[in-house]
VOBA-1610 file (N, C-alpha, C; in pm, whole numbers, padded with zeros to 5 digits, always signed):
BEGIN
Unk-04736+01327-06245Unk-04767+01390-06374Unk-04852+01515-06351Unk-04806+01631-06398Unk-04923+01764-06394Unk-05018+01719-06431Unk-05134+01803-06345Unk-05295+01771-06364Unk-05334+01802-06473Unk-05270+01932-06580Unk-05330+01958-06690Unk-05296+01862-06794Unk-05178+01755-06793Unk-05105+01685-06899Unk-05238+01561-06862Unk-05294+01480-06726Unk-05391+01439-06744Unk-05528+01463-06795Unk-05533+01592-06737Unk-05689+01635-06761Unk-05712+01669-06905Unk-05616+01695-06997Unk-05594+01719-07104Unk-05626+01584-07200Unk-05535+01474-07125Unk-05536+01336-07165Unk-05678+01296-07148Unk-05751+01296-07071Unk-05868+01222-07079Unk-05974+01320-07133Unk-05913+01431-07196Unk-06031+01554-07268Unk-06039+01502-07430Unk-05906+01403-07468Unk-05806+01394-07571Unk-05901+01254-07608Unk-05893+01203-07479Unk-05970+01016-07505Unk-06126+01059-07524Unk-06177+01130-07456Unk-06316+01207-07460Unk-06379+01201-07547Unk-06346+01296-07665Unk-06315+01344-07749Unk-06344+01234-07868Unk-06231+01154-07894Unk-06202+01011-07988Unk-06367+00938-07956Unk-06388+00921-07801Unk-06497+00863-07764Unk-06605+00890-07815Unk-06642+00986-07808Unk-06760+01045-07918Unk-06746+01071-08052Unk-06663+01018-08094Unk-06646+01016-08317Unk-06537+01137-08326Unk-06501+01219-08242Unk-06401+01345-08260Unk-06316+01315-08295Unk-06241+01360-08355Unk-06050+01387-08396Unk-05981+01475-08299Unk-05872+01477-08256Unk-05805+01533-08187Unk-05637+01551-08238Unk-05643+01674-08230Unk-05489+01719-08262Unk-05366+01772-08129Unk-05306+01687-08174Unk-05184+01716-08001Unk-05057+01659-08075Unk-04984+01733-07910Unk-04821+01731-07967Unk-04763+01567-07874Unk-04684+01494-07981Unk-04608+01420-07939Unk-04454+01506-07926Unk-04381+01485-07880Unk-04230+01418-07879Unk-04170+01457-08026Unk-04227+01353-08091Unk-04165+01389-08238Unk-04253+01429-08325Unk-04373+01509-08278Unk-04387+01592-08395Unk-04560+01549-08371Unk-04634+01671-08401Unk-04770+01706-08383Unk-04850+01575-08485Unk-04980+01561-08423Unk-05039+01426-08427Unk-05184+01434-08439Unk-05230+01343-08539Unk-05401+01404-08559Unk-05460+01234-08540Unk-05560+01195-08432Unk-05578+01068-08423Unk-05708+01092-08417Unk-05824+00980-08398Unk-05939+00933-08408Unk-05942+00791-08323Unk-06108+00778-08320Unk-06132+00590-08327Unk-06225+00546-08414Unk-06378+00624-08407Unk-06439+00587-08489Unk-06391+00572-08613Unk-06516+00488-08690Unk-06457+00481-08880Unk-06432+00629-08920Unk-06576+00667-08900Unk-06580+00817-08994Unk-06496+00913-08940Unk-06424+00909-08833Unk-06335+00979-08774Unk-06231+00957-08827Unk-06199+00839-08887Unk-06042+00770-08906Unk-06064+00811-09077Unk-06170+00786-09131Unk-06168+00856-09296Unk-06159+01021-09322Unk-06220+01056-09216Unk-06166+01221-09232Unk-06049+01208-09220Unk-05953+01155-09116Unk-05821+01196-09089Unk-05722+01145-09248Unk-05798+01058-09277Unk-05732+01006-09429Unk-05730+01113-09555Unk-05896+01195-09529Unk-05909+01221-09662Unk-05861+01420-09621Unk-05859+01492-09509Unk-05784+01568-09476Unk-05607+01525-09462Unk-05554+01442-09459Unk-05402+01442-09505Unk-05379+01439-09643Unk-05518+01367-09723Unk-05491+01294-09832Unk-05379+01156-09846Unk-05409+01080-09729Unk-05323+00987-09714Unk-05349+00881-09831Unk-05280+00805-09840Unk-05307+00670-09954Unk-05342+00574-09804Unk-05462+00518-09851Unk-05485+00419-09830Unk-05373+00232-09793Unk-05283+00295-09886Unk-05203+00177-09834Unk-05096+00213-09746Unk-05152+00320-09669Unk-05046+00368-09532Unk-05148+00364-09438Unk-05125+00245-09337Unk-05239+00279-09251Unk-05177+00368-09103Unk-05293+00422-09005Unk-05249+00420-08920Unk-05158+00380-08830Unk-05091+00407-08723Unk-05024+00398-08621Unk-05119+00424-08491Unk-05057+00358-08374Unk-05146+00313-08243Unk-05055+00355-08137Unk-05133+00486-08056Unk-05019+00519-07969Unk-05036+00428-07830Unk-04900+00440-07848Unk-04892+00301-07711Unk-04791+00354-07604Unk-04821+00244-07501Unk-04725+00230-07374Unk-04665+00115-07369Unk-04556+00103-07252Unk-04525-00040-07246Unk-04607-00159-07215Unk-04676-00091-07130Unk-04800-00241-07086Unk-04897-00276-07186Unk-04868-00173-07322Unk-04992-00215-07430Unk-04890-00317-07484Unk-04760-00310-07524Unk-04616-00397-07569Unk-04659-00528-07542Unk-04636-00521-07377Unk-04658-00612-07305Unk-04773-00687-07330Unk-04896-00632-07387Unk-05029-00735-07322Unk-05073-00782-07448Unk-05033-00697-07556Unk-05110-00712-07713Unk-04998-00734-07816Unk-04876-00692-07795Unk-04754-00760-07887Unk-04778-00870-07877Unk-04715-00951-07981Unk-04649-01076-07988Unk-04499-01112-08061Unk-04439-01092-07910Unk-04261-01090-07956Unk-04207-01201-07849Unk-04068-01189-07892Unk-04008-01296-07782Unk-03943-01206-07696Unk-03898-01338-07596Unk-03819-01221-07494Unk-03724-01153-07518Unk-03647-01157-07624Unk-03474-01116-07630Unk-03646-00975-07744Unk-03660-00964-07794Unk-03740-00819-07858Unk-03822-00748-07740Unk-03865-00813-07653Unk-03928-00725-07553Unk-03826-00666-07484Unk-03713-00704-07465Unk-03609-00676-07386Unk-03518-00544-07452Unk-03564-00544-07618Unk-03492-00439-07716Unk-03611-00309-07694Unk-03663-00324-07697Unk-03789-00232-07648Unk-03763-00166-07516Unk-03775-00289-07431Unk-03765-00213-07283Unk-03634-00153-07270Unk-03502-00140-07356Unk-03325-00078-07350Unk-03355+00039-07392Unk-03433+00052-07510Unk-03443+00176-07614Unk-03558+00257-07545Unk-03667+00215-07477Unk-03758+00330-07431Unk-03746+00370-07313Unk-03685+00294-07202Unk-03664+00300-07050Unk-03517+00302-06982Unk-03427+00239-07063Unk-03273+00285-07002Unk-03231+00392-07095Unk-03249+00412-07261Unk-03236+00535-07248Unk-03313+00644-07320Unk-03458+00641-07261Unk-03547+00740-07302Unk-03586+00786-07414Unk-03595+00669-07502Unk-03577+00776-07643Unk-03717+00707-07653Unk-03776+00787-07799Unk-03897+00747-07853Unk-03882+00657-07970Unk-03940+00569-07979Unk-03952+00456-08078Unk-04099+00425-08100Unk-04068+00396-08259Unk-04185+00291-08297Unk-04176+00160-08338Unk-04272+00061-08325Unk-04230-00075-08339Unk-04322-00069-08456Unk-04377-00183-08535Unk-04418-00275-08625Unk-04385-00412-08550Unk-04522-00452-08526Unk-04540-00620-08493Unk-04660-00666-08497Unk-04617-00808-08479Unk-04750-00886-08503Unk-04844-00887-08358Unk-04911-00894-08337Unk-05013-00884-08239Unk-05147-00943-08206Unk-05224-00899-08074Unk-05320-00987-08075Unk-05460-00956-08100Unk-05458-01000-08241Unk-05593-00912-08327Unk-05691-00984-08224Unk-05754-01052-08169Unk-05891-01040-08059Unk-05884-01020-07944Unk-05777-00921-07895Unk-05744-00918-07761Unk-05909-00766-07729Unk-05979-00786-07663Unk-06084-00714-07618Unk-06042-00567-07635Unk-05897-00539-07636Unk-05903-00335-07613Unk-05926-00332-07783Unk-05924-00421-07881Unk-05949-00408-07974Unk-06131-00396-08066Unk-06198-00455-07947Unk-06322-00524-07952Unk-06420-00440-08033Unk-06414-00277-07984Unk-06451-00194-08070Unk-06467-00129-08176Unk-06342-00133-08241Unk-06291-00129-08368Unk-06426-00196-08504Unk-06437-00094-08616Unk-06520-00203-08679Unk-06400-00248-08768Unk-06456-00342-08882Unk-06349-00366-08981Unk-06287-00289-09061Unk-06363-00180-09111Unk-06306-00083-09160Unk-06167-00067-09098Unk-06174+00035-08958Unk-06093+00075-08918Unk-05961+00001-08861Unk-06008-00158-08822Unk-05897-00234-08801Unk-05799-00240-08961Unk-05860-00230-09067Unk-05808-00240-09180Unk-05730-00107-09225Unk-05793+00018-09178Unk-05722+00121-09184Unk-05568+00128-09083Unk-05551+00105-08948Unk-05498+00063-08845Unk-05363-00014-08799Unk-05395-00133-08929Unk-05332-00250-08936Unk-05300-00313-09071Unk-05181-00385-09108Unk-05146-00472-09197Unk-05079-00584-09168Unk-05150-00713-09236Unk-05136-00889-09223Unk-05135-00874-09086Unk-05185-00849-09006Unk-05165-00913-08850Unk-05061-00791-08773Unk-05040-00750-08834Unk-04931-00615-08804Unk-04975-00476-08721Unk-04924-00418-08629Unk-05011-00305-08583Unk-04851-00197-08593Unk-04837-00051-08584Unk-04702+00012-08561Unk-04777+00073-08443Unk-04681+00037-08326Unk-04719+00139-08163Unk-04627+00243-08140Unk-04650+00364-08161Unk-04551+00414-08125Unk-04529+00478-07949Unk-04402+00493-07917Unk-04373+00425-07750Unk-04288+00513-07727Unk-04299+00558-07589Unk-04218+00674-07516Unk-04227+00802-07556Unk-04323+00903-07667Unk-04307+01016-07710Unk-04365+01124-07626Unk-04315+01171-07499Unk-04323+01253-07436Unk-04409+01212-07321Unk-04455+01341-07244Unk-04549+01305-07120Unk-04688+01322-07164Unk-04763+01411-07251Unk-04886+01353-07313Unk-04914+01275-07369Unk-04822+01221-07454Unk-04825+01100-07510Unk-04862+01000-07438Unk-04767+00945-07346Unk-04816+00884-07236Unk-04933+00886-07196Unk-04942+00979-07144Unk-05056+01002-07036Unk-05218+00999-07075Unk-05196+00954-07256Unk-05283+00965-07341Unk-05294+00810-07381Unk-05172+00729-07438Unk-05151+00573-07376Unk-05219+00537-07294Unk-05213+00600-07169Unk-05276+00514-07082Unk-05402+00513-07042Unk-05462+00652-07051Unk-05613+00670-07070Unk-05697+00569-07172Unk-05584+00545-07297Unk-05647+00486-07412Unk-05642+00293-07348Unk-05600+00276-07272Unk-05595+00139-07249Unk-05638+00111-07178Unk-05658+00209-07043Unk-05760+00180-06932Unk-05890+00202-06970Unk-05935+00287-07069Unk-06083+00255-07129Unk-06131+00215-07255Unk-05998+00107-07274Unk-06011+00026-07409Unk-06059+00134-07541Unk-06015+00209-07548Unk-06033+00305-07642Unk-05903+00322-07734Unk-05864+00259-07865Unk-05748+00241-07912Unk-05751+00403-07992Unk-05592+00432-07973Unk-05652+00636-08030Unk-05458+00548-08137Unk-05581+00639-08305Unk-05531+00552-08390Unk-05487+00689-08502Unk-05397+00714-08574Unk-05379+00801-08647Unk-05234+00800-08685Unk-05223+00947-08745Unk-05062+00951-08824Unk-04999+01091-08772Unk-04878+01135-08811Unk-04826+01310-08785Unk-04972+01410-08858Unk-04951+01511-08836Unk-05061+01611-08833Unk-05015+01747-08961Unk-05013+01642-09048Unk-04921+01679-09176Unk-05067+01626-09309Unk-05036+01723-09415Unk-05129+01659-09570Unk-04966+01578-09578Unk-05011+01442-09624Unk-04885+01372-09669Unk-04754+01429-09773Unk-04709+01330-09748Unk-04554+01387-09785Unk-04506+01522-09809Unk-04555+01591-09661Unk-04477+01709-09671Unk-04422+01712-09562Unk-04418+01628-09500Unk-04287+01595-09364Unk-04367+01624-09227Unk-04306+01597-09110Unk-04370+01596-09025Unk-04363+01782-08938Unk-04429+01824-08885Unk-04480+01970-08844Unk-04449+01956-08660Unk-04339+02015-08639Unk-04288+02059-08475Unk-04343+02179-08399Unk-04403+02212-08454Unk-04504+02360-08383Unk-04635+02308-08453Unk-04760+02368-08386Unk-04860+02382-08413Unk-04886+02503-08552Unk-04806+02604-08545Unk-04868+02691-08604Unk-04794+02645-08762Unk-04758+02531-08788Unk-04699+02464-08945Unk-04789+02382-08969Unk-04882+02321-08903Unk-04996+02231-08907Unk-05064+02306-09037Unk-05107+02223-09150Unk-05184+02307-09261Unk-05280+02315-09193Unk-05414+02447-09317Unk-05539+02490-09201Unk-05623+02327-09196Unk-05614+02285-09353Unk-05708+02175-09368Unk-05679+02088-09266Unk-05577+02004-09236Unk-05566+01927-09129Unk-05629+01970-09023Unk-05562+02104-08958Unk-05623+02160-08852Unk-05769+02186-08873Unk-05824+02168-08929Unk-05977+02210-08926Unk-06021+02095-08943Unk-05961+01974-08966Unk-06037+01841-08900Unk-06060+01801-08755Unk-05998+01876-08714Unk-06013+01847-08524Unk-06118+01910-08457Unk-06148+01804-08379Unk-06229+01890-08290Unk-06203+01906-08188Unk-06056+01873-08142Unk-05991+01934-08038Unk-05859+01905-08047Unk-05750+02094-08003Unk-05679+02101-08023Unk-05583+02137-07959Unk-05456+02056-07855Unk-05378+02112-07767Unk-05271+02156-07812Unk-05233+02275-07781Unk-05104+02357-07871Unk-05038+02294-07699Unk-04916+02206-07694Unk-04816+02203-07620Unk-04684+02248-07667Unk-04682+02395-07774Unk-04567+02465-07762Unk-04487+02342-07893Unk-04374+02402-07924Unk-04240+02289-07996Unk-04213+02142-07932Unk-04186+02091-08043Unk-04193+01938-08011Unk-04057+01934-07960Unk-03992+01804-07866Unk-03869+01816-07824Unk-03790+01707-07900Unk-03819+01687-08005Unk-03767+01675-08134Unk-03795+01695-08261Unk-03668+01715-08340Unk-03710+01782-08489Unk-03609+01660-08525Unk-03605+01681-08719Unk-03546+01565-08800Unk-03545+01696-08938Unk-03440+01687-08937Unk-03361+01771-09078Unk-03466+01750-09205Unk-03518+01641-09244Unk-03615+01563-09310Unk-03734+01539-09278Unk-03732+01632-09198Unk-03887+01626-09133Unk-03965+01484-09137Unk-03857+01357-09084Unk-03953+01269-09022Unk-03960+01239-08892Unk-04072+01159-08894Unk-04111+01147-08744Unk-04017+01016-08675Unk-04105+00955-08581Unk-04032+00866-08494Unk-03949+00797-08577Unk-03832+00687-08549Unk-03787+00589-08602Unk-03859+00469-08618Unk-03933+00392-08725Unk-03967+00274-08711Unk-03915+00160-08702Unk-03895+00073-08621Unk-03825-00106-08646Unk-03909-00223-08677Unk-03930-00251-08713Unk-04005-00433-08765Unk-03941-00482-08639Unk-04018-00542-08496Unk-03994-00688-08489Unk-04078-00821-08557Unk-04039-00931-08506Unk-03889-00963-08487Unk-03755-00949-08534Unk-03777-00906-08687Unk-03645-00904-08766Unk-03575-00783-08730Unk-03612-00682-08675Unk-03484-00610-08617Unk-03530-00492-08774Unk-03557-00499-08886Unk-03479-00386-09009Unk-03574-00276-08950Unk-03518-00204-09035Unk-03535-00038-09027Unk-03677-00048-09136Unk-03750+00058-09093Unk-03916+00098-09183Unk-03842+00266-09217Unk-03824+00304-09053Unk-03855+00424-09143Unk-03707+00466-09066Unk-03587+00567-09127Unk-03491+00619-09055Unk-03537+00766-08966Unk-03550+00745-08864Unk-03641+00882-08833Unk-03549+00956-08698Unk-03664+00974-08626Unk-03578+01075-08500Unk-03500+00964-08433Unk-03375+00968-08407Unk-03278+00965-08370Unk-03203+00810-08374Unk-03252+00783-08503Unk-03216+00641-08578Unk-03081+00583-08543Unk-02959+00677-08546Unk-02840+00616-08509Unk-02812+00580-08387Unk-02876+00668-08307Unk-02866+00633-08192Unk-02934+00516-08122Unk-03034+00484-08207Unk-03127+00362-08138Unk-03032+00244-08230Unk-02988+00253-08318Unk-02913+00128-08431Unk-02800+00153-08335Unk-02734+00213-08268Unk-02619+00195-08179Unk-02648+00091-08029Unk-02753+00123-07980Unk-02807+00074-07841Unk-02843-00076-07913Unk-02884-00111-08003Unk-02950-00250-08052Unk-02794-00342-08078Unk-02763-00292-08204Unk-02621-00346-08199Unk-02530-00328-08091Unk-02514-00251-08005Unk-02447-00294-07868Unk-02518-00416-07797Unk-02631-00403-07746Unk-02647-00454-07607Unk-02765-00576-07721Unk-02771-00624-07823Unk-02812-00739-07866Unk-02776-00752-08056Unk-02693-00718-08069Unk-02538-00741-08230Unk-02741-00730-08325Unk-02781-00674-08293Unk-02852-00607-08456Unk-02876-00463-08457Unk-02808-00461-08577Unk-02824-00298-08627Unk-02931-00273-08762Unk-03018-00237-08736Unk-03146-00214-08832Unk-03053-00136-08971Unk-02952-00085-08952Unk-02903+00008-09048Unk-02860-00141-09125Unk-02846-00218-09132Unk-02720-00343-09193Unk-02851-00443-09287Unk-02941-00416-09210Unk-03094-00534-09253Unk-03235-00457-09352Unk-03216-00543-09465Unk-03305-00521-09529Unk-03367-00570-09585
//
C-alpha cells in the first residue's frame, strides 16, 4: 500500500481520536466520519440528518469476521461480493454489541451508530478506505459516519460538490481526486440486510451484486422485501 494512503490513514484515525471529524474519499462517494459524541452530533446537525438515520461503520473483512453475527453460507456472500469480485458493499447485521473495539463508544453514540442490535459496515470501498478500516480496528477506534452530503441531496464524487457547511465541519480534509464510482441517483454503496438477503438501499452497482448472490447462493435482494 503507498505510504501516503497509510500515513494519511492514521492522520484520518488521529484526528477522530481527539473529538475531530474528518472528511475523505471512499470508492463510492466522499465521506464525513467522527467517534466522539460531540463529533458524531456535529456531523448530524451539519448534514441536517434525521436522527432516525443513524450512522454507518467503516469496515474490513476481519471486522465481518470478529463483530458480525452471521452464518456461514452469509459470511461466504460477503467474502464472493467483496474479494472474488471486488466490488464495494454494505451490509446491515446483527452484531456483537460488547465486543471491546466497541468499549469506547458512549451511549449516545452507540445509539446514533446503531439500530435493535444492528450496525451497517460498509466493506471494500477503495484503498483508503481500507487502510482506514484497519487503522480503526487495530486501535479500537470505531470511525462512524455517513456520505459527505446535507441530506437528501445525493451522494458528492469530487470534493469540490461537498457543500461549504459540511466541509467546514472537518477538521481534516483529504481531497483523493473523483471517486471510482458514481450512481445516476447519486447514491452511495448498495445496502443488504443479513441474514435475509433484501435490498436497504439500491445503490452502486446493485445489479451486479443481485446477479453474483442469486448465482452462486439463489437470493436475489431485487425479489425480497
Amino acid at each position: 500500500m503507498p505510504h501516503a494512503v497509510t500515513a494519511d490513514a492514521r492522520r484520518l484515525v488521529d484526528t477522530l481520536q481527539t473529538g475531530g471529524i474528518a472528511l475523505f474519499q471512499v470508492d463510492v462517494g466522499y465521506a464525513i466520519v467522527g467517534n466522539h459524541e460531540a463529533a458524531i452530533e456535529r456531523i448530524f446537525a451539519a448534514k441536517q440528518r434525521s436522527y432516525d438515520k443513524p450512522c454507518g461503520m467503516f469496515s474490513n473483512w476481519q471486522m465481518v469476521r470478529d463483530l458480525a453475527i452471521l452464518g456461514t453460507r452469509e459470511y461466504d456472500m460477503v467474502d464472493t461480493v467483496i474479494h472474488r469480485y471486488g466490488l464495494p458493499l454494505s451490509i446491515v447485521t446483527p452484531y456483537r454489541v460488547d465486543a471491546a473495539f466497541f468499549s469506547g463508544l458512549t451511549p449516545t453514540t452507540r445509539l446514533r451508530s446503531s439500530r435493535v442490535g444492528t450496525i451497517d459496515m460498509l466493506l471494500n470501498a477503495g484503498q483508503l478506505h481500507n487502510a482506514v478500516a484497519q487503522e480503526s480496528y487495530d486501535r479500537r477506534i470505531p470511525v462512524l459516519g455517513s456520505s459527505a452530503n446535507r441530506s437528501l441531496t445525493g451522494s458528492k464524487y469530487s470534493l469540490a460538490d461537498v457543500e461549504q457547511e459540511v466541509w467546514d465541519a472537518a477538521d481534516l480534509v483529504l481531497d483523493y481526486g473523483a471517486t471510482k464510482y458514481t450512481h445516476p441517483e447519486g447514491m452511495g454503496s448498495s445496502i443488504i440486510e443479513l441474514p435475509s438477503g433484501r435490498a436497504l438501499r439500491r445503490g452502486i452497482r446493485f445489479d451486479e451484486i443481485c446477479d453474483i448472490l442469486a448465482r452462486h447462493f439463489d437470493v436475489d435482494p431485487r425479489r425480497l422485501v
